[in-house]
KOLDOKOL-554330 format. One record per residue: residue in three letters; x, y, z of N, C-alpha, C in turn. Coordinates in steps of 0.1 Angstrom, whole numbers, plus 5000, padded with zeros to 4 digits. Atoms other than C-alpha are relative to their C-alpha. Layout:
% KOLDOKOL-554330
ALAXYZXYZXYZ/...
This chain:
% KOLDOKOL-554330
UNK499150084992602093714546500250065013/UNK500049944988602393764584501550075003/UNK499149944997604893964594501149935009/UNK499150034995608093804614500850045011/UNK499049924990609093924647501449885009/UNK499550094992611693774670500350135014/UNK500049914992611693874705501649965007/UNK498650034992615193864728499549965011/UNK500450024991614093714755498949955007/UNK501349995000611993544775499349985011/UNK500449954985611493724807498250004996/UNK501349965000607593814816499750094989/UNK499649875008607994124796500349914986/UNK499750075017609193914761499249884998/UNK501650075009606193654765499250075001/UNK501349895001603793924773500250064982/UNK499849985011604794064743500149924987/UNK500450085007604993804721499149884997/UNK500750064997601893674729499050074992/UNK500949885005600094014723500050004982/UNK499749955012601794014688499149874990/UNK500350115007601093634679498449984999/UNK501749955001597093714687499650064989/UNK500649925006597093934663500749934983/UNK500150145010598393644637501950074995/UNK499149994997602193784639500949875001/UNK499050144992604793494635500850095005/UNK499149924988606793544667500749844999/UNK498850114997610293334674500150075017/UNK499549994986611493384712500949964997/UNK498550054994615293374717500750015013/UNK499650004983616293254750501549944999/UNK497950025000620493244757499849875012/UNK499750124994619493004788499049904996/UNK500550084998617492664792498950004995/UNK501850054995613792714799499750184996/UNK500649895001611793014799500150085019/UNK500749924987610793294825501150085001/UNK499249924994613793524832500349955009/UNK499849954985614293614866499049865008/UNK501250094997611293344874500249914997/UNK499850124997613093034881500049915010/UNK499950064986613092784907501449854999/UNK499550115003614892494912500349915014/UNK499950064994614992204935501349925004/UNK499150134993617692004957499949925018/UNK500150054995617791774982498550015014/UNK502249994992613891774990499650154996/UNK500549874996613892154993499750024982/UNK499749955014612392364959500050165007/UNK500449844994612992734958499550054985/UNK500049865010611793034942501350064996/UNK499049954999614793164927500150135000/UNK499849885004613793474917498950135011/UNK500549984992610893704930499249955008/UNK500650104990608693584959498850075005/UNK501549924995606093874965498650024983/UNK500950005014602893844940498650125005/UNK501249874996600594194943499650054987/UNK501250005012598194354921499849904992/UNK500350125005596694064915499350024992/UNK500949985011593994234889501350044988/UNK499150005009596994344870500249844990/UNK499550085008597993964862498049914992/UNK501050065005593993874857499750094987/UNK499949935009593994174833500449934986/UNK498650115017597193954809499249904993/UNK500850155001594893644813498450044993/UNK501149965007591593824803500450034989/UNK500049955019592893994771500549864992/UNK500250085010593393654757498849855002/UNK501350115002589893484765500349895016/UNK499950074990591393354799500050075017/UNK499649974983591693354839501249955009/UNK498950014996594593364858499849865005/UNK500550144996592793044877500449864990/UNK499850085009593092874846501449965000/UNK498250045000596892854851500849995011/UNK499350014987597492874886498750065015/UNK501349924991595292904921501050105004/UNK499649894987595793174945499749985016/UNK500749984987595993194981500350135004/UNK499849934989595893485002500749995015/UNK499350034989598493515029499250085014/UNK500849934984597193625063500849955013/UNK499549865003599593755079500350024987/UNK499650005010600493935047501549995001/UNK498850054998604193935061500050075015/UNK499949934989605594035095501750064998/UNK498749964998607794285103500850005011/UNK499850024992610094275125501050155006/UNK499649904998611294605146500850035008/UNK498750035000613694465165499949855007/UNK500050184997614594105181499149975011/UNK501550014991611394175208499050024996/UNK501149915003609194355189499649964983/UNK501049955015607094305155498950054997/UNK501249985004604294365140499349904987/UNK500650095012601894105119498950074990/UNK500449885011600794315089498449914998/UNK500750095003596994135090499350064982/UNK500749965010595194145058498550045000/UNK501149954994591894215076500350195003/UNK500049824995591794635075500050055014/UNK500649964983589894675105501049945012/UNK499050064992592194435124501650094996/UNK498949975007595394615106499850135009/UNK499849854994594294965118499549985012/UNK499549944981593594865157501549945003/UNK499050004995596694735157501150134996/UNK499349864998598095085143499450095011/UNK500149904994596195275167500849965015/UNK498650024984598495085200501150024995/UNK498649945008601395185179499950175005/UNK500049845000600195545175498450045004/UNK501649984999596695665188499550074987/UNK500649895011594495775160500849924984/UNK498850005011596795625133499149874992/UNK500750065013594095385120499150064991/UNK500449915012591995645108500950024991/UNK498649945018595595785088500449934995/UNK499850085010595695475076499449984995/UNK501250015008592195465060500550144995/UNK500149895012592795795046501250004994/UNK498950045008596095715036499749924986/UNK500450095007594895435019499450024987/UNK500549975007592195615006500350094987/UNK499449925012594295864989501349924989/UNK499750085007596395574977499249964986/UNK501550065007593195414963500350084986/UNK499949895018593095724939500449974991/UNK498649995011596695734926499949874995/UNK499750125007596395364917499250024993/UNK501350035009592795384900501050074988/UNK499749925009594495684880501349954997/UNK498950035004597595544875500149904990/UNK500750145012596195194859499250084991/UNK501249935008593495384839500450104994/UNK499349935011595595644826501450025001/UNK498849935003598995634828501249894998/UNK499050075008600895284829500149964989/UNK499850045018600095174795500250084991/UNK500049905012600695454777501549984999/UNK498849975009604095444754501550075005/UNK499249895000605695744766501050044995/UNK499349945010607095834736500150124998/UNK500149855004605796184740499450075011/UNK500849954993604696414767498450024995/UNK501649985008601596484745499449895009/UNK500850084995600496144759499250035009/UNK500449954982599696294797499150104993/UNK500449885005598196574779498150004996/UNK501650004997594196444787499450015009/UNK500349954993592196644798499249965020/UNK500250064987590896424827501449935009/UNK498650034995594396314835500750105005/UNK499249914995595896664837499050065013/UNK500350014988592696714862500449975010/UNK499450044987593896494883501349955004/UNK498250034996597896504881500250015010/UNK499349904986597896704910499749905012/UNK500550124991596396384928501749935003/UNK499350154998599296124919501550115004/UNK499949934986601296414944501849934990/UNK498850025006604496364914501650055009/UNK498649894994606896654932500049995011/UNK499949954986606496594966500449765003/UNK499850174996608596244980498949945007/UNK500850104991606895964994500850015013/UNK499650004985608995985025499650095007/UNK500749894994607196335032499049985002/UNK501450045004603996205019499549945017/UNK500750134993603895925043500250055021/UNK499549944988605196135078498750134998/UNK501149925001601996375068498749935009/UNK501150104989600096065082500149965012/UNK499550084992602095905104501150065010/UNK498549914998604796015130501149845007/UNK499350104995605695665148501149974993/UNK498950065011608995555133499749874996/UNK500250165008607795195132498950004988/UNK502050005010604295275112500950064987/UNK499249985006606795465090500849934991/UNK499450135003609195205083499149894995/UNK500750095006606594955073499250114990/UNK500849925012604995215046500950044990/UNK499049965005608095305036501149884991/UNK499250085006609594975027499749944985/UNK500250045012608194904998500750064985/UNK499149925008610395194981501449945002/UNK499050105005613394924985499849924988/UNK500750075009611094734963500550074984/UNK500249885007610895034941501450034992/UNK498850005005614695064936500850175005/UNK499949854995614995414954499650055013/UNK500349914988615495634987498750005000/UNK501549934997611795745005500550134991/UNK499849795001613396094999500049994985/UNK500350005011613596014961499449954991/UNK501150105004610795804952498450115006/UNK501349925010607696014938499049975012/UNK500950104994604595994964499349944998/UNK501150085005602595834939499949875000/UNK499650145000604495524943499449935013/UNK501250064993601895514974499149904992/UNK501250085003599695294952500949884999/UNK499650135003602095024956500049995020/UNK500450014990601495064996498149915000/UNK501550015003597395034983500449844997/UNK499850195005598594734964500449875013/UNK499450084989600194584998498849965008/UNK501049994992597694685021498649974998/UNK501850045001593894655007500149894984/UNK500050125016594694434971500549875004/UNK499250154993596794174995500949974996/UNK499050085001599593974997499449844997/UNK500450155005599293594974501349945004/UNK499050115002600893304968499249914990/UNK500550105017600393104933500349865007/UNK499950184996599992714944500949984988/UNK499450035012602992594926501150045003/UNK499149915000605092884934500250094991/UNK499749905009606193204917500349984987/UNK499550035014607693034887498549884995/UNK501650045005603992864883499450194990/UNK500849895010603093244868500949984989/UNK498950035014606293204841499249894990/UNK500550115007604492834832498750074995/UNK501649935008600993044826500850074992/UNK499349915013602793304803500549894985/UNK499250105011604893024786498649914993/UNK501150105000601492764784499450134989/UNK500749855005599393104770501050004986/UNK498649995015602193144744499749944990/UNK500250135005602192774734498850034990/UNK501249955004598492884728499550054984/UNK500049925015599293084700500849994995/UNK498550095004602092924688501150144996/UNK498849984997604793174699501249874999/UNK498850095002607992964689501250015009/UNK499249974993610392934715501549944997/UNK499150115004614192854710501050055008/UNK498849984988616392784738501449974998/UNK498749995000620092794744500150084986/UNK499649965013620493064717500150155004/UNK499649884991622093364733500650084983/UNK500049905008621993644705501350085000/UNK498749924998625593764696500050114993/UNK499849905006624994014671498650044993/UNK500749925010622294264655500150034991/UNK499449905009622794354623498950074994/UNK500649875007621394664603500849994990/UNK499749915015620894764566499450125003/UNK500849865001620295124564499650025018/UNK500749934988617895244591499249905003/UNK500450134996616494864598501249885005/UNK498850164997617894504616499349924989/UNK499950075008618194334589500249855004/UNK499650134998619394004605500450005013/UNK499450034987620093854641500549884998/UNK499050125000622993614645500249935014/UNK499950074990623093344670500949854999/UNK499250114998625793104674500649984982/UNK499949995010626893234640499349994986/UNK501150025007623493144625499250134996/UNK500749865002621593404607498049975000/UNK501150024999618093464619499250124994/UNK500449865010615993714594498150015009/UNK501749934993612993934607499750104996/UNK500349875006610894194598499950135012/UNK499849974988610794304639500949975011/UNK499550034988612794284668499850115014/UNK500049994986612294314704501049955014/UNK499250014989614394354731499749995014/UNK500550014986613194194762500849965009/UNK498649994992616794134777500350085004/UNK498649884994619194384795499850094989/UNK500049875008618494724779501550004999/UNK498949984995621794784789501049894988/UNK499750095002623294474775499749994983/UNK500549975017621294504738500550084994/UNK499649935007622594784729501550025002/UNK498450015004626394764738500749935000/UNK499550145005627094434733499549974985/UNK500650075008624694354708499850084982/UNK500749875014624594684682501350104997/UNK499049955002626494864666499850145007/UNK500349904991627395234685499150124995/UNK500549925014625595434654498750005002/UNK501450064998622195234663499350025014/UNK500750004987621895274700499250115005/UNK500649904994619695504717500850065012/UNK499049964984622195544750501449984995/UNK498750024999625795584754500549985014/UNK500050104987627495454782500050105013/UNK500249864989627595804800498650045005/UNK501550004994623595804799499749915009/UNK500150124989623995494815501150005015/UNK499249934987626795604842499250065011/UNK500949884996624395864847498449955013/UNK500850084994621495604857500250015014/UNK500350024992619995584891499549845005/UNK500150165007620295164890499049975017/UNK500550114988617794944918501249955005/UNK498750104996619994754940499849894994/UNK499750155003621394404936499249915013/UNK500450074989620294154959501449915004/UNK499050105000622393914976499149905008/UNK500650084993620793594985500249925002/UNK499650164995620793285001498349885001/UNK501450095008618392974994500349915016/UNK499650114988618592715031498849915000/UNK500650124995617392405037500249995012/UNK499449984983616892415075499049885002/UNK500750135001615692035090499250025014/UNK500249974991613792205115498950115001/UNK501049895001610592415121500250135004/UNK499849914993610592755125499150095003/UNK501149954996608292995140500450194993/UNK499549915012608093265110498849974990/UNK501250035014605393345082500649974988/UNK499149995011605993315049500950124995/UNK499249875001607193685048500250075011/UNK499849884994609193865069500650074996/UNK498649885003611594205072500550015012/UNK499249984987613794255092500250164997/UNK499549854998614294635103499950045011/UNK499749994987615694585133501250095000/UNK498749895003618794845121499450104996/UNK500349875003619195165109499650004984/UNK500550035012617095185077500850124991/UNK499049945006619095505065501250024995/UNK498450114998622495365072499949914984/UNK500650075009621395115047499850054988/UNK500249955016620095315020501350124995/UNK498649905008623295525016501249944999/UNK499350045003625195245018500149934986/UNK500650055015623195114984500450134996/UNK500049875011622895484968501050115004/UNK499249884998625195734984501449985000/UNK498550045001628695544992499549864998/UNK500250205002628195174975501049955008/UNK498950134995629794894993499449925008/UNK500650084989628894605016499450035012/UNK500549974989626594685039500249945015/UNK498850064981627994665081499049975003/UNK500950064990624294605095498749994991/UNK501550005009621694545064498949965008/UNK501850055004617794555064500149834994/UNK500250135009616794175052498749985000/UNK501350035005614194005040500249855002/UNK499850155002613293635046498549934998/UNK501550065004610593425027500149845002/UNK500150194996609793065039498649964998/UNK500850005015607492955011499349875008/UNK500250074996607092645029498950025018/UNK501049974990604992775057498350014993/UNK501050055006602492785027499749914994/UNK500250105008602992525004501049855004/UNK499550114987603892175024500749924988/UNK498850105008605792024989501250114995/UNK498849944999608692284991500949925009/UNK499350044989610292105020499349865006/UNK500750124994610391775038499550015011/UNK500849994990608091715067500850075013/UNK498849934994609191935093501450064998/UNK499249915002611592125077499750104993/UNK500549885008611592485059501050024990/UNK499449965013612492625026500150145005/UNK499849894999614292955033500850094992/UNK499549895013614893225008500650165009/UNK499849884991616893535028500350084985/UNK499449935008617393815004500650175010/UNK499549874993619794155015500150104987/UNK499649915007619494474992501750015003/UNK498550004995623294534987500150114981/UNK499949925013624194834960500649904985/UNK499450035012625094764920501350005000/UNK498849925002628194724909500949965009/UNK498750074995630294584938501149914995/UNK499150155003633394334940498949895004/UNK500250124990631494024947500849905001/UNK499050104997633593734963499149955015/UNK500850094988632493514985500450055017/UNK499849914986633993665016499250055006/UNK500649864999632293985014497949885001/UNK500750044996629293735014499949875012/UNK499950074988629793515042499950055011/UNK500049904989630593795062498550055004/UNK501450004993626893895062499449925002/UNK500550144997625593555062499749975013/UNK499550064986626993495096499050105006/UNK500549884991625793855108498249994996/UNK501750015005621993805094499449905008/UNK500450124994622093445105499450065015/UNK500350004988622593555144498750085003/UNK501249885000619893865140499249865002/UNK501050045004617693595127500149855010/UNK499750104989618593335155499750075014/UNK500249864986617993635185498350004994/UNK501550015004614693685167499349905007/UNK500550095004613393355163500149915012/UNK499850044986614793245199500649845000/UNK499450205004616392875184501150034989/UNK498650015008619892765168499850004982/UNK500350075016619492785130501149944995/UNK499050005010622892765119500049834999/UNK499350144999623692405133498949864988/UNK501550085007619892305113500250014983/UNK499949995016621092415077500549874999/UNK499450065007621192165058500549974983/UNK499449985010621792295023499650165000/UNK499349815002623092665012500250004987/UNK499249925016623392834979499750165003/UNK500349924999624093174974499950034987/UNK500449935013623393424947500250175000/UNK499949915003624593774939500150094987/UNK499749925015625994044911500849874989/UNK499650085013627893774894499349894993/UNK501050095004624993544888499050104993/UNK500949895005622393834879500550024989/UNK499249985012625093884851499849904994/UNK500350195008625693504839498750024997/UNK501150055003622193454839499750124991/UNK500949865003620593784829500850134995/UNK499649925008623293974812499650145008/UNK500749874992622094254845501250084999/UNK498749855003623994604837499850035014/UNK499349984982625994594872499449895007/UNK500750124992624394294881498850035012/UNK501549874995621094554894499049845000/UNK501450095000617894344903498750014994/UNK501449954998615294514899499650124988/UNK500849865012615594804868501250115005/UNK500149855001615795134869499850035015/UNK500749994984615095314905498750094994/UNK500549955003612095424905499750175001/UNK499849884997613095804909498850094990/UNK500949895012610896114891500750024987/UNK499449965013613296174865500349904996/UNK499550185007613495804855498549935004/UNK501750064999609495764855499750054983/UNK501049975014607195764822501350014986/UNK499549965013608895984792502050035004/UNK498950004993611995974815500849865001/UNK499250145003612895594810500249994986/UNK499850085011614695444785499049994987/UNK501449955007612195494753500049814996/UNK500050125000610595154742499949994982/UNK499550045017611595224704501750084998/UNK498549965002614895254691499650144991/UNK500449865009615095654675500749954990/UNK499749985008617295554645500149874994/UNK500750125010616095144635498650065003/UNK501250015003612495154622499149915007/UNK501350134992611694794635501049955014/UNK499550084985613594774668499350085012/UNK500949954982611694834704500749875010/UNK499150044993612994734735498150005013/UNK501150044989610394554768500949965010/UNK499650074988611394474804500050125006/UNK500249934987611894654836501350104999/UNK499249875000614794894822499250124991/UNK500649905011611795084801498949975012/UNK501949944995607695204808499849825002/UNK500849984987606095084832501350035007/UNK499549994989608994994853500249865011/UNK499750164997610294684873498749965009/UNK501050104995608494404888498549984993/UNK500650145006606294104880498650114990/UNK501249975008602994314867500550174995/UNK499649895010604594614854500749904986/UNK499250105009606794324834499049984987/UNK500950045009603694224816499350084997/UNK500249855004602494584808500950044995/UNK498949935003605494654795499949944983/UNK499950025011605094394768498750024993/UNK501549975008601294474758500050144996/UNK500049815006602494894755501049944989/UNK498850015010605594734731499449964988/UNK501250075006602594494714499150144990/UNK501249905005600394784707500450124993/UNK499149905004602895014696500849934988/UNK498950035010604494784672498649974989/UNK501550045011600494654657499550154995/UNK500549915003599995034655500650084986/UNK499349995010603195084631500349924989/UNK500150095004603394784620499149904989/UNK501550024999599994694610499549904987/
């Protein structure tokens, strides 16, 4: 008789995984507390405009062809791709950008009128990027890290000394470069990351590699078109999905979950997976006897920021790619107001994606779909105040920029912060993004992806190995897959 898992969740990370398991002739249940599927990977439409709700950048694109190969498919099959070109522009202040081309050769003569000589350091940049990603895919995200032993091959410990663990990426990257602007665009992807340059690993260069030579996409459809391939793929293998059924309690006999209760209903398994809120599973959901963390390990955490965003319907063109940044301020200012003294940021960094500069049924003719997101630390008060206040102050940046009135052109607004990240996603501190990715909260250093004292409980998503975002998400659930068919069996 097949075995019975049920997973929590049914972020990237909890169909990846119960995809992998149901392949392998595993009945799998999915329990989702909201609506529809996808996590974080929602969209939703009003008044003509649709948005991405959640993330909006789609990189290592072999990563998600990888998910789609191991079950006889191509990502094609579920969604096209385009390549953006620009891949985003940055902006350096309300005179000055730079359009990040996705052509190399074009990319590095526009670094060398920045900095003479600096397109070469950016081919050998690259190239030593190059490395750390090959070695990083090939030996080191999918592995478990349940044990140092793992790292412990011999062609891997060859070349550790490569993926340059002990030495920051903010040193790394000033080895190449000295311009402050060429800097700042190498550098920003460790916002991404959930951590300072100065405490983010330099290996997390191969997500520079990923930016620069793998590209910047866009899924026809939109971002929540990859959630519909995961969920469709599922279907496939008749994963069971069952919505509105927000998981109130775990229970355990002995040293096993014996039973999950939902809406006072008892649901029996021989597995469970936790592809929700690490955070959230275990001290809401378990008794304190069962957990792997107490809330002091978790204190202890180095959390990604929150975001704070805003969604606009503006009835009016604007002259803007589908990705910019804004880092027209002080970018250190900023990151110590996220990690060193939390609180509302006085002159944030931002980000703004206007989806609709690629895909012409986000917005009506002549108008844009604009998604602004502002890193803003975990854990604040939020109240609407405290966001309006930067609204206004982003708006005018982004009005000085852009050289035309936006405000008077909105014609719809929603925002979104820590108290929605919560509602929705049960986020411990209403965090975006994970874990930061710091050294001591990498590999055998995150959250472990089995519980030490249930037998059949493991835990998937972006507060465990790999690590947040969209294609670590779905590596997260094929190391939880392969780890459970290995004990399991």
């Amino acid at each position: 008789m097949s075995k019975e898992v049920v997973v929590i969740g049914s972020g990237l990370a909890g169909m990846s995984c119960a995809t992998y398991l149901a392949k392998k002739n595993y009945r799998v249940r999915v329990l989702e507390k909201n609506s529809t599927y996808g996590g974080r990977l929602q969209s939703f439409s009003q008044d003509g405009f649709t948005f991405d709700a959640g993330p909006s950048w789609y990189w290592m694109p072999d990563l998600f062809d990888s998910y789609f190969n191991d079950f006889g498919k191509k990502t094609a099959d579920f969604y096209k791709l385009t390549r953006l070109d620009p891949g985003y522009r940055i902006y350096f202040n309300e005179n000055e950008y730079l359009d990040v081309s996705e052509n190399l050769d074009t990319l590095k003569k526009k670094f060398d009128k920045i900095e003479s000589g600096s397109g070469e350091s950016l081919q050998n940049y690259l190239d030593d990027a190059g490395e750390k990603y090959r070695v990083a895919v090939e030996k080191f995200i999918y592995k478990p890290s349940l044990s140092a032993l793992e790292f412990m091959e011999l062609d891997l410990l060859k070349r550790l000394g490569r993926l340059n663990l002990f030495k920051p990426i903010s040193k790394h990257i000033r080895e190449y470069f000295k311009d402050p602007r060429l800097i700042k665009l190498l550098e920003f992807p460790s916002l991404l990351l959930g951590a300072k340059p100065s405490n983010t690993p330099a290996l997390y260069s191969i997500m520079n590699y990923a930016d620069l030579s793998l590209g910047t996409w866009y899924p026809n459809g939109g971002i929540r078109a990859i959630a519909t391939g995961l969920y469709q793929n599922a279907l496939d293998h008749n994963v069971e999905f069952l919505f509105n059924h927000p998981v109130s309690k775990i229970e355990t006999k002995n040293d096993i979950v014996d039973h999950i209760l939902v809406h006072d209903k008892k649901i029996n398994c021989d597995i469970v997976v936790g592809g929700a809120d690490y955070h959230h599973i275990e001290n809401h959901l378990m008794d304190e006897k069962n957990r792997n963390y107490n809330d002091n390990y978790w204190d202890k955490r180095t959390m990604s920021p929150s975001s704070l965003l805003f969604y606009l319907g503006i009835n009016k063109e604007l002259d803007i790619p589908h990705h910019a940044l804004f880092f027209d301020t002080d970018f250190d200012k900023h990151a110590e107001e996220i990690y060193d003294k939390p609180q509302w940021p006085k002159n944030p960094l931002f980000y703004v994606s206007c989806t609709s500069k690629t895909d012409i049924n986000v917005a009506p003719k002549g108008s844009e779909a604009v998604f602004i997101l502002v890193p803003v630390a975990p854990g604040l008060n939020d109240n609407e105040n405290s966001r309006e206040i930067i609204f206004q102050q982003i708006v005018n940046r982004l009005e000085n920029a852009l050289g035309t009135n936006i405000k008077d052109s909105i014609v719809f607004k929603r925002s979104y912060a820590h108290k929605e990240f919560i509602s929705d996603f049960n986020s411990y501190k209403g965090n975006a993004y994970g874990l930061a990715n710091t050294l001591f909260q990498t590999a055998i250093f995150k959250p472990r992806i089995k519980n030490k004292k249930l037998t059949n409980m493991y835990y998937c998503g972006q507060l465990t190995v790999p690590g947040p975002g969209m294609p670590p998400s779905l590596v997260s659930g094929k190391i939880v897959a392969k780890q459970i068919i290995k004990e399991h069996a």
